[in-house]
C-alpha positions as CSV (number, residue, x, y, z in Angstrom):
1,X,0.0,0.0,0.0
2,X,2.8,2.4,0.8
3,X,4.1,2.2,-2.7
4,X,0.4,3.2,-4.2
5,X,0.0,5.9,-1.4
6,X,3.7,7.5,-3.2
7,X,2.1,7.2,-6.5
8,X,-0.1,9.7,-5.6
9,X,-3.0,7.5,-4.5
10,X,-5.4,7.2,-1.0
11,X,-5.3,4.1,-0.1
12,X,-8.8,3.1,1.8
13,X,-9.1,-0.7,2.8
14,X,-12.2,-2.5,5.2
15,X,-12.9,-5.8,6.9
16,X,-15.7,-7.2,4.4
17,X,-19.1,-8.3,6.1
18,X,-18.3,-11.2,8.3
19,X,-14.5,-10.5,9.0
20,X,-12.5,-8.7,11.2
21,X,-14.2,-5.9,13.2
22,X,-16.7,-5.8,11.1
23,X,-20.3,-7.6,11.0
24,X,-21.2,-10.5,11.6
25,X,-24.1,-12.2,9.7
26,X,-26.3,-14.0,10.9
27,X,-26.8,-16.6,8.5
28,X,-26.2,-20.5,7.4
29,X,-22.6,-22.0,7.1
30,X,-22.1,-24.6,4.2
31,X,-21.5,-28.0,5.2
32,X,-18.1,-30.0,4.0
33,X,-20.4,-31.8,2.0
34,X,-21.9,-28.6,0.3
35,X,-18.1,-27.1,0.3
36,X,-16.7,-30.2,-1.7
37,X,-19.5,-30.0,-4.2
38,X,-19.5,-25.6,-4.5
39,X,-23.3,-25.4,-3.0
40,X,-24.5,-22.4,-0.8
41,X,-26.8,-23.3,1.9
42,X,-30.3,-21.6,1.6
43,X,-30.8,-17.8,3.1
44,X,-27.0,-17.0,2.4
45,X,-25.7,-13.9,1.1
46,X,-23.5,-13.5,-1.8
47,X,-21.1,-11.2,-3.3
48,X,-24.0,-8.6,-5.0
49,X,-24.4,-8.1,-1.1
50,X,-21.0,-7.5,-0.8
51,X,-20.8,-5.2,-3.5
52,X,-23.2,-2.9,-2.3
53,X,-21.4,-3.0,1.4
54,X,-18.5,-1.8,-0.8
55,X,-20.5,1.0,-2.5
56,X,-22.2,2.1,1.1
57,X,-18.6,2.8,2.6
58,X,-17.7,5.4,-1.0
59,X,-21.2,6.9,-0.2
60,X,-20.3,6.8,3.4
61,X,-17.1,8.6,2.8
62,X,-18.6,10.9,-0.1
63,X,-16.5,9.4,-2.5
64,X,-18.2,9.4,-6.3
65,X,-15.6,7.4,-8.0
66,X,-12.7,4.6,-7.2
67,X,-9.9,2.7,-8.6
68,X,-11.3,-0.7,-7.6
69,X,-8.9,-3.4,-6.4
70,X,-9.6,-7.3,-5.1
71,X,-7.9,-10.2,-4.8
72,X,-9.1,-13.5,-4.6
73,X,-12.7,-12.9,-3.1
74,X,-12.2,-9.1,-3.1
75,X,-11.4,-9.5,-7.1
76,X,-14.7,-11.1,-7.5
77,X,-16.5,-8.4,-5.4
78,X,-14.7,-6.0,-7.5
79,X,-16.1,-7.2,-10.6
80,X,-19.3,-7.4,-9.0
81,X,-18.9,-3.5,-8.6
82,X,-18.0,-2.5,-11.7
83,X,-20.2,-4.0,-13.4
84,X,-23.5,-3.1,-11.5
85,X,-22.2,0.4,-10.8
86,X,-19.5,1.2,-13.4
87,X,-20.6,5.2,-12.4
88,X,-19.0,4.6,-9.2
89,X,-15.5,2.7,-11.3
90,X,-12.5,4.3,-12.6
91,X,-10.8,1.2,-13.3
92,X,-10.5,-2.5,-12.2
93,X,-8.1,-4.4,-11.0
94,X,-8.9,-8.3,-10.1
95,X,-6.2,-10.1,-8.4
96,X,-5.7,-14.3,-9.2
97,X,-9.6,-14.2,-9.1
98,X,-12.3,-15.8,-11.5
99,X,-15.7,-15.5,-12.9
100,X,-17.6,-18.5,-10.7
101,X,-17.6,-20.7,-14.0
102,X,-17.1,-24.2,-12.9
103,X,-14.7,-25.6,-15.5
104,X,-12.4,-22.7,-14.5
105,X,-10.2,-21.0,-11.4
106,X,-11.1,-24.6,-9.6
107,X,-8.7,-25.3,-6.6
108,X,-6.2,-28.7,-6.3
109,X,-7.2,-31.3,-4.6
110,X,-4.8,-30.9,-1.8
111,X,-6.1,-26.9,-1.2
112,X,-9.7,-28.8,-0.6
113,X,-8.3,-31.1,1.2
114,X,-7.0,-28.3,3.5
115,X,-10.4,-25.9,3.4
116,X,-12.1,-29.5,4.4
117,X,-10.4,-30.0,7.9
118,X,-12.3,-29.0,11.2
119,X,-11.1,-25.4,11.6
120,X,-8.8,-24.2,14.4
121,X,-10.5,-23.3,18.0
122,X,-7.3,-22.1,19.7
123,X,-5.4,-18.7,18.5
124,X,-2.1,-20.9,18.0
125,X,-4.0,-23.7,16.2
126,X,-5.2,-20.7,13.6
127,X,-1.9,-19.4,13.1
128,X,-0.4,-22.5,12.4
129,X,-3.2,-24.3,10.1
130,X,-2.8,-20.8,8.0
131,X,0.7,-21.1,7.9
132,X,0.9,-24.8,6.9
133,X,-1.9,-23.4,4.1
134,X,0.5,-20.3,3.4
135,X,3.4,-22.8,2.6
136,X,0.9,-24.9,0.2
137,X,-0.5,-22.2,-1.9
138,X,1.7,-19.1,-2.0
139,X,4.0,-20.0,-5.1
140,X,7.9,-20.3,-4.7
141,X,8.7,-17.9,-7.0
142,X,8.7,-15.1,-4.5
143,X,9.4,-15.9,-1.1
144,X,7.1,-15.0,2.2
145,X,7.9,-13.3,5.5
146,X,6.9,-16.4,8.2
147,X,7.1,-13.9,10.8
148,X,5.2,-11.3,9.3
149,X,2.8,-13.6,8.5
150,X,2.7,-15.5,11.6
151,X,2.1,-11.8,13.4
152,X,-0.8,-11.5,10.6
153,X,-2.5,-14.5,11.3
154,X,-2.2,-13.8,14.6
155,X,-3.6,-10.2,14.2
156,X,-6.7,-11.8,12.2
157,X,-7.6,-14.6,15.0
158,X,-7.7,-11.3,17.9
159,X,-10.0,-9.6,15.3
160,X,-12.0,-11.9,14.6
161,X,-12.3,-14.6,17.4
162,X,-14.7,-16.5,18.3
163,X,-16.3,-17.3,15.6
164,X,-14.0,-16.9,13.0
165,X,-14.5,-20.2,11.1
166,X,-18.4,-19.1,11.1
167,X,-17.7,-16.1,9.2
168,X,-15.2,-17.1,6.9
169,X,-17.3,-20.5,6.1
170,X,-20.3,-17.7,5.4
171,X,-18.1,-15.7,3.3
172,X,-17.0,-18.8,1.1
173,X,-21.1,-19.6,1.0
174,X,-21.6,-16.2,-0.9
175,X,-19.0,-17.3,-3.7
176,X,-21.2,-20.2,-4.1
177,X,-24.3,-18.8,-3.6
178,X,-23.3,-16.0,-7.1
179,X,-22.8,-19.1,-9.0
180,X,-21.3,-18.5,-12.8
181,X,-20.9,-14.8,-13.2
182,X,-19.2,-14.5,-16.7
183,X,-22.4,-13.2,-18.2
184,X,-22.7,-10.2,-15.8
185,X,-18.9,-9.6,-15.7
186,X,-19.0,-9.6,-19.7
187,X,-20.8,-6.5,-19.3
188,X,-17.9,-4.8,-17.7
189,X,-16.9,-2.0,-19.6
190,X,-14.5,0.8,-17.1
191,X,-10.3,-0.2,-17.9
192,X,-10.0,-3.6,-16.4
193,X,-6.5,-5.4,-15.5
194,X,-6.5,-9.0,-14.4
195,X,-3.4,-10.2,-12.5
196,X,-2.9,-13.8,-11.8
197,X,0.1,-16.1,-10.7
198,X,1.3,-19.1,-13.1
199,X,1.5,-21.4,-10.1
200,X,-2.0,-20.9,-7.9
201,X,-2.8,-23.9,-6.8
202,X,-6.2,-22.4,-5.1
203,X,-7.4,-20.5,-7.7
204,X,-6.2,-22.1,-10.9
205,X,-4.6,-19.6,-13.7
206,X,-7.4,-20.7,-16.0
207,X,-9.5,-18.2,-13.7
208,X,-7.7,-15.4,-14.7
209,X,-7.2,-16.1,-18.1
210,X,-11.5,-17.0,-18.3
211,X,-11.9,-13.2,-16.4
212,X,-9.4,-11.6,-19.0
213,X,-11.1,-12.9,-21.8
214,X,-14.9,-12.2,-20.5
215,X,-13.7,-8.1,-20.2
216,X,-13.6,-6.5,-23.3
217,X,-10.6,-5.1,-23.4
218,X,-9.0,-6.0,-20.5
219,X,-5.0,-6.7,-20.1
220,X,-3.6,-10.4,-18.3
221,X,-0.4,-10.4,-17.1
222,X,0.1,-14.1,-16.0
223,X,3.2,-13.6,-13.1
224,X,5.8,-16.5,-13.6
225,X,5.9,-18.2,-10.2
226,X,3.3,-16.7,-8.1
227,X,0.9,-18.3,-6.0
228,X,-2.2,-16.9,-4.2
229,X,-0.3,-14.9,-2.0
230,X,0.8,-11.2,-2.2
231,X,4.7,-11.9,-0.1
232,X,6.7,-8.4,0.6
233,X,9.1,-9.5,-2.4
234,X,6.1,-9.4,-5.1
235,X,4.4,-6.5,-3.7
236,X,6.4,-3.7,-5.8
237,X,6.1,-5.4,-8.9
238,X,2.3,-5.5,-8.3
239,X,2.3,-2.2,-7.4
240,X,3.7,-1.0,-10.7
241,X,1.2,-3.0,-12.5
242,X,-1.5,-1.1,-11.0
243,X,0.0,2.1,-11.0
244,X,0.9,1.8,-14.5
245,X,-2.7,0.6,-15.1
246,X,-4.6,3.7,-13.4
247,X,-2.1,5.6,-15.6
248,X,-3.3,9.5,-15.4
249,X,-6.7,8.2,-14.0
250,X,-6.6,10.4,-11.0
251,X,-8.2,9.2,-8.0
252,X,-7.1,7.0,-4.6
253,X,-7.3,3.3,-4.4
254,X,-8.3,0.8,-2.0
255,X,-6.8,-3.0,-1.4
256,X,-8.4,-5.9,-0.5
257,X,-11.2,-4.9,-2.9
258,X,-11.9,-0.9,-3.2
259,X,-10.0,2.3,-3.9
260,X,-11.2,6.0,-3.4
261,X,-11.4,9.2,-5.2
262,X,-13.0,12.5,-5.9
């Protein structure tokens, strides 16, 4: 964020519905069974809910316009927002995300394997299963900080404890629950970029490359040995990507999903 903020940028990030210090929904969690097989329980929410929490915090903070940017869940809330309220885009930026098209962006085996286990109860037990998860998916072509991450995960369980699992199983409910949205993100029309790691193992390259080629006239860079993690060592070459991509576009910018201007 710090190299966005010197490019001239405000930098304005949140704790999505059901995370952090944010709230909590009261909803249903999917079961393994529904998880294995991509179903959404009944009564969830999904990421056109999301969305418009994103748009509420711009009309919140009077902002008319924003450089949107997500990754993984936040890219597909980002594409949600631009294309149900491109009057409130500049651009887009959508981080190793996909369009909810089955035959594409599907996780290995072993990353279900992982999102399948009984979750964590104990702050150490978090840090540690997200670590181990960490190691599996971030890519080896750029390495991670174990300590800064370890001090993150740490971070997320004091922010989010007790029912952390709760949230994030709701949360993975309302990708399932939006189903295939290539048709609605091939309306998409603001200056899209789609960023995505050659070596993701949770969501698969061919989710960026399907998102790419849904967007008229959107730019893929594929990043040779990147995973689906954003380590200190990748972060400036990211950053350029997107600063390059706003270009003259004047206006702030917001991770983990949203960015801010006017």
């Amino acid at each position: 964020m710090s190299a966005l903020r010197a490019g001239g940028h405000r930098v304005i990030t949140f704790d999505n519905r059901d995370s952090g210090r944010s709230s909590r929904i009261d909803g249903p969690t999917p079961t393994v069974w529904q998880k294995l097989r991509g179903q959404a329980p009944q009564g969830a929410y999904d990421l056109g809910d999301m969305a418009e929490d994103a748009v509420a915090l711009l009309d919140h903070l009077r902002i008319k316009r924003a450089h949107v940017v997500g990754m993984s869940m936040g890219g597909m809330i980002g594409q949600v927002v631009a294309a149900r309220y491109p009057e409130r885009t500049r651009t887009l930026t959508s981080i190793f995300s996909t369009t909810g098209a089955r035959k594409f962006g599907q996780p290995s085996f072993w990353a279900m394997v992982q999102f399948a286990k009984p979750p964590a109860t104990t702050r150490n037990a978090y840090v540690a299963r997200n670590l181990q998860m960490l190691g599996l998916i971030g890519g080896a072509g750029f390495p991670s900080d174990r300590e800064a991450n370890r001090a993150l995960f740490a971070r997320a369980w004091d922010r989010g404890a007790p029912d952390l699992h709760m949230a994030m199983s709701r949360q993975i409910g309302a990708i399932y629950a939006s189903g295939d949205r290539t048709a609605e993100v091939a309306t998409i029309r603001v200056p899209t970029l789609v960023i995505h790691g050659d070596r993701d193992p949770l969501v698969a390259p061919s989710g960026g490359e399907a998102t790419a080629k849904a967007i008229r006239g959107a730019r893929h860079v594929s990043v040779p040995g990147m995973g689906h993690e954003i380590s200190p060592s990748l972060a400036p070459h990211l950053a350029d990507l997107i600063l390059g991509h706003v270009g003259d576009r004047s206006g702030g910018m917001g991770s983990s999903g949203r960015a801010a201007e006017d």
